[in-house]
N, C-alpha and C positions, 0 to 999 in steps of 0.2 A: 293454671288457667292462662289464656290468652289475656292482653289487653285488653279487645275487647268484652271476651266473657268475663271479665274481672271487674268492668266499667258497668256493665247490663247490671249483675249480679248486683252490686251494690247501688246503685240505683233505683233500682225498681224493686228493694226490700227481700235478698234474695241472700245466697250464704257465701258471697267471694272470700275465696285460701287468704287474701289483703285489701287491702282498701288502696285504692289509685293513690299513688304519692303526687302533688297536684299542690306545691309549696308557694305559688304566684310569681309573677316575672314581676320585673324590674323595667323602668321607663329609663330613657338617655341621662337625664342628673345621678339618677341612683347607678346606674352601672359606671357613669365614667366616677362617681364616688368611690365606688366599690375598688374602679383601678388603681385609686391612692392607695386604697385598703389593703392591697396585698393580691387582689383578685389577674390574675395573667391578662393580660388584653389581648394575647392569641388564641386567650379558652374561652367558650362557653361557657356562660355560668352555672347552667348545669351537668354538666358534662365536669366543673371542677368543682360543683357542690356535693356530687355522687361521689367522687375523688374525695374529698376533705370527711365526709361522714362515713367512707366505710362502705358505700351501697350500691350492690350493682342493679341498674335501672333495667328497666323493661324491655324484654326483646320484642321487633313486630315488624311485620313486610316492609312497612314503611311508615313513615310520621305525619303525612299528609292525610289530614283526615276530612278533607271535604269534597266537595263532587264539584262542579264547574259546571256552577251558573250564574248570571250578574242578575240582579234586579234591581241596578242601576240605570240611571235616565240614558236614552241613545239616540242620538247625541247629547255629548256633554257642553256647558258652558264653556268657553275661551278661558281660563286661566290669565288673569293680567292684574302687575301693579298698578293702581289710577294714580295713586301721592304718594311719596314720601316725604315726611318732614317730624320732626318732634319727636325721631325715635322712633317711629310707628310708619311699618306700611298699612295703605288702604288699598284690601285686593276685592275684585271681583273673582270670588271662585267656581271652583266646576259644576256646583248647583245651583250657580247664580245669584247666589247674594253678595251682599257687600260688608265684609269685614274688615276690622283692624288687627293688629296684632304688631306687638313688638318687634322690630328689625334687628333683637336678640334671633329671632327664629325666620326660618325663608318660610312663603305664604303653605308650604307643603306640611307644616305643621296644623293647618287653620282645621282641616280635615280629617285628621290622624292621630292618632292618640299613641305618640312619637314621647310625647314628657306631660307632664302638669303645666297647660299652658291655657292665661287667662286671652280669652278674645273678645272682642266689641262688636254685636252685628250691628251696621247701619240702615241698614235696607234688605227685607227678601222677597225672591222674585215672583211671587205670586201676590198683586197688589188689587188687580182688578177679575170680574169674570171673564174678558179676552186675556187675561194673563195665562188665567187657568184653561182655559182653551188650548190656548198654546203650549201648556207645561203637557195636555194631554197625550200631545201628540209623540214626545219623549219616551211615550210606555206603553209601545209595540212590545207583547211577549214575546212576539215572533221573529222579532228581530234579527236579523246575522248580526253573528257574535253573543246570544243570550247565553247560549245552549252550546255545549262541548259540539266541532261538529260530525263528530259520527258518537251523538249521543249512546245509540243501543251497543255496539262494540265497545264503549265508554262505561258504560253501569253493567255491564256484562262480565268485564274483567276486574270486576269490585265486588261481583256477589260473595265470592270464597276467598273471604280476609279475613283477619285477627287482627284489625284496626278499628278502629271507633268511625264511624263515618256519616260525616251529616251535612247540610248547607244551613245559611242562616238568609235572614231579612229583618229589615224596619217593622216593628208594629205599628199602626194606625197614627196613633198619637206623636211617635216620633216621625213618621215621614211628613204629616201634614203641620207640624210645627217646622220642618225643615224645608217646604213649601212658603208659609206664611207667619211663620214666627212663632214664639214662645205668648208671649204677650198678645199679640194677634189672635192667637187661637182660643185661648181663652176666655178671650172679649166675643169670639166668633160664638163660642159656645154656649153663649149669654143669648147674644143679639142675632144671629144668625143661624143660628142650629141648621135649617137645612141645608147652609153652602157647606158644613163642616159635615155634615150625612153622608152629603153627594161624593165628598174627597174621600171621605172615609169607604163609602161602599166600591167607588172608582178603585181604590188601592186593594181593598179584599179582592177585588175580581181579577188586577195587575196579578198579583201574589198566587192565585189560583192558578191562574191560566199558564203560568209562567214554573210553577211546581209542576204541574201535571205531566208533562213529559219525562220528567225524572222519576215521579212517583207512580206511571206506567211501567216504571222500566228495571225500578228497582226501591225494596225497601231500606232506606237507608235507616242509622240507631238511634239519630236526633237530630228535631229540626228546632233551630235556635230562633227566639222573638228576641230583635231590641228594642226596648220597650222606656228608657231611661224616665221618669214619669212620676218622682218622688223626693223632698227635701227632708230635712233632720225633722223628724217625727210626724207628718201629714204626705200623704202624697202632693202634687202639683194641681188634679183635680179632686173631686166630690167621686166618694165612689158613685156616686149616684149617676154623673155624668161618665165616669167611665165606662158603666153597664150601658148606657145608651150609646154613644159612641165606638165603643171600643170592644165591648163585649160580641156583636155578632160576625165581628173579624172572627174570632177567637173561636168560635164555635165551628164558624164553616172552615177556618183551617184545619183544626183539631178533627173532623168527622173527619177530611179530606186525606190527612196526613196517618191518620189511624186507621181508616180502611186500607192503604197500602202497606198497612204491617207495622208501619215503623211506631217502636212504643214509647218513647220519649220526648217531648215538646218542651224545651225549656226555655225559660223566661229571666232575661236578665235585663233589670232595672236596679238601679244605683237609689241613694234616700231609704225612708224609711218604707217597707212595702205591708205590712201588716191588715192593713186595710183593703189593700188590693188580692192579698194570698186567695180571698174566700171568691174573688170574681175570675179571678184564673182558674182555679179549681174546677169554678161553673164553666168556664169553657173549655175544659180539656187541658189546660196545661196544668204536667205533674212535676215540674222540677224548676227549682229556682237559685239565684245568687245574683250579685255576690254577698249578699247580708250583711251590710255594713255594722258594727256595732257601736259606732260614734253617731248613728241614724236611730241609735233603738233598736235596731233587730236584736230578739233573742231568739235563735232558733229552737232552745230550750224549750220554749212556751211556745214558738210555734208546734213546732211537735205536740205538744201538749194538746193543742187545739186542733191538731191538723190531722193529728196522725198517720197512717200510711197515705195521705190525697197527695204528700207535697214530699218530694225531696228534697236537698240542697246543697249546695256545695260554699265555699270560701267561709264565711263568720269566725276568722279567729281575727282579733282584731291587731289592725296595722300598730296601733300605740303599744300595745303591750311586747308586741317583736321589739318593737323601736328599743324598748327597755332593758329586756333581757331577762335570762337571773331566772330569778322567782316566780318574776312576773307572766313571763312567755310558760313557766311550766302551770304557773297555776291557769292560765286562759286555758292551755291545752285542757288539764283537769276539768277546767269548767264545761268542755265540751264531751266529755266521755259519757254522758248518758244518750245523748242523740246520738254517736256515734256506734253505741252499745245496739241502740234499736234498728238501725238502718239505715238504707237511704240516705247516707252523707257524708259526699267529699270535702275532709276540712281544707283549708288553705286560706292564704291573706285578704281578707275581707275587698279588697279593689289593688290596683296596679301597685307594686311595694316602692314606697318614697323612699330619696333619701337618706331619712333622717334613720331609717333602718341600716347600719351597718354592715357590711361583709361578713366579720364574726358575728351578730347577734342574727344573720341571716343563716350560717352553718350552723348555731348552737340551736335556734329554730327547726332548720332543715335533721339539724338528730331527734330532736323531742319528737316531731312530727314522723319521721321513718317509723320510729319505735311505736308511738301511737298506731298506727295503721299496717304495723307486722312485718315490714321491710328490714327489720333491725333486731 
């Protein structure tokens, strides 16, 4: 099988020859960790994980597996330091708010998920309804530069691939918190509900209009929500407020993105998602991660509950790597019944810390080949 008929297949509950090997990357502490470790610093680390277990990786046209388009604000904010003092820059960044962060890290981290790094927002820039006025005007679909520009030559030379291929975006909840805040939005959705409607339906129709030429042009295999929107065992909202909110994003993407063929919509939110699986569901999306299991996820008993509505991929947990030994082969075990039934990429439950070692990342990287047929 190709990658991608190998990635479809198992996804979408089907018979792939293997299961995607999909072990998790490593943020900037854990790999310059890893270079004390033994790991080369002129190698890739997967490129020397394949090397150190034995395995050779997957052949394919190429690794770039996404289409070129932004549905990022155009123009962006000025990027600028306002303070330093106390160890701490205070930046205004390119979405405009106002953050702190360590002068451990330059403001290019505030953004990026570069390492495990704590930040302070002070201020975002959506304060008033002239604020939001003005953030509207930022989210022209039509913009030069949205859109690859000779789009159809662009999705034309992508139809007859053996790659995985898809684009991503913000769901609701995360962009209009990254408008007006975590806390903000919250209280908005208390006290204000119809200003957080109005963002909320603004951004579905952004997201539409702004898909639609790519999904004239070609069915790409999956289109990714970020949807971050969950703490250790609750999500951040009420499902109740989610369905109101957030749910008829969801529906009009999903008809949107499914009439163009393409049959995978997955949903990546971080915390515990449990509560949310059954409103994703309702709106089309069939694949989720990364299933933290220090949040409660069991994908076990989602399965149990969900069975073929919901894929998954990551849920093996980051502590149990950390450990090693026993430990990492008994997780794996713990996973071999969802794994048995379908639909699921194992791999390290979010970005691998760390406290995860080089060797217990290779002794990992074998259990995991073997589990999924590569070994």
């Amino acid at each position: 099988m190709t990658p991608r008929e190998r990635y479809l297949e198992c996804a979408l509950f089907g018979k792939p020859d293997k299961i995607p090997f999909a072990p998790g990357g490593p943020r900037e502490s854990t790999l310059a960790m890893w270079h004390q470790q033994g790991l080369p610093k002129d190698k890739n680390y997967m490129t020397a994980l394949y090397e150190a277990i034995g395995m050779t990786p997957e052949s394919s046209q190429k690794r770039n597996y996404g289409i070129n388009v932004s549905f990022r604000m155009m123009p962006t904010f000025e990027e600028k330091v306002l303070e330093h003092k106390d160890g701490h820059y205070i930046v205004q960044d390119w979405m405009g708010a106002i953050t702190e962060i360590s002068d451990k890290y330059d403001y290019t981290y505030i953004r990026s998920a570069k390492d495990f790094v704590t930040r302070k927002w002070h201020r975002f820039p959506v304060q008033t309804r002239e604020d939001w006025e003005n953030m509207k005007k930022r989210y022209n679909p039509r913009e030069p530069g949205r859109h690859h520009k000779d789009l159809v030559e662009h999705c034309k030379a992508m139809k007859d691939r053996d790659f995985v291929l898809g684009f991503g975006f913000n769901g609701p909840f995360w962009q209009i918190r990254e408008w007006v805040g975590m806390e903000n939005l919250c209280i908005m959705m208390a006290d204000d509900p119809d200003f957080v409607m109005e963002m909320a339906e603004f951004w579905t129709d952004f997201v539409s209009k702004t898909m639609e030429p790519i999904l004239d042009n070609i069915a790409v295999d999956q289109v990714s929500i970020s949807e971050d929107m969950a703490y250790k065992a609750h999500s951040m909202i009420s499902p109740a407020m989610a369905r109101k909110f957030l749910l008829p994003a969801y529906k009009r993407w999903s008809s949107e993105i499914r009439a163009s063929g393409c049959p995978l919509i997955y949903m990546d939110s971080d915390g515990y998602v449990g509560e949310l699986i059954p409103i994703w569901i309702e709106g089309g999306i069939n694949f989720s991660g990364p299933n933290e299991v220090a949040a409660e996820n069991d994908i076990n008993e989602y399965r149990r509950i969900f069975g073929t509505k919901m894929a998954f991929n990551g849920g093996v947990d980051k502590r149990a790597i950390a450990k090693g030994g026993k430990v990492i082969e008994d997780e794996l075990e713990r996973l071999m019944p969802t794994l048995k039934s379908g639909g699921y990429i194992p791999g390290c439950d979010h970005g691998v810390p760390p406290d995860i070692s080089w060797q217990n990342f290779i002794e990992y990287g074998r259990l995991l080949a073997k589990m999924t047929g590569w070994l």
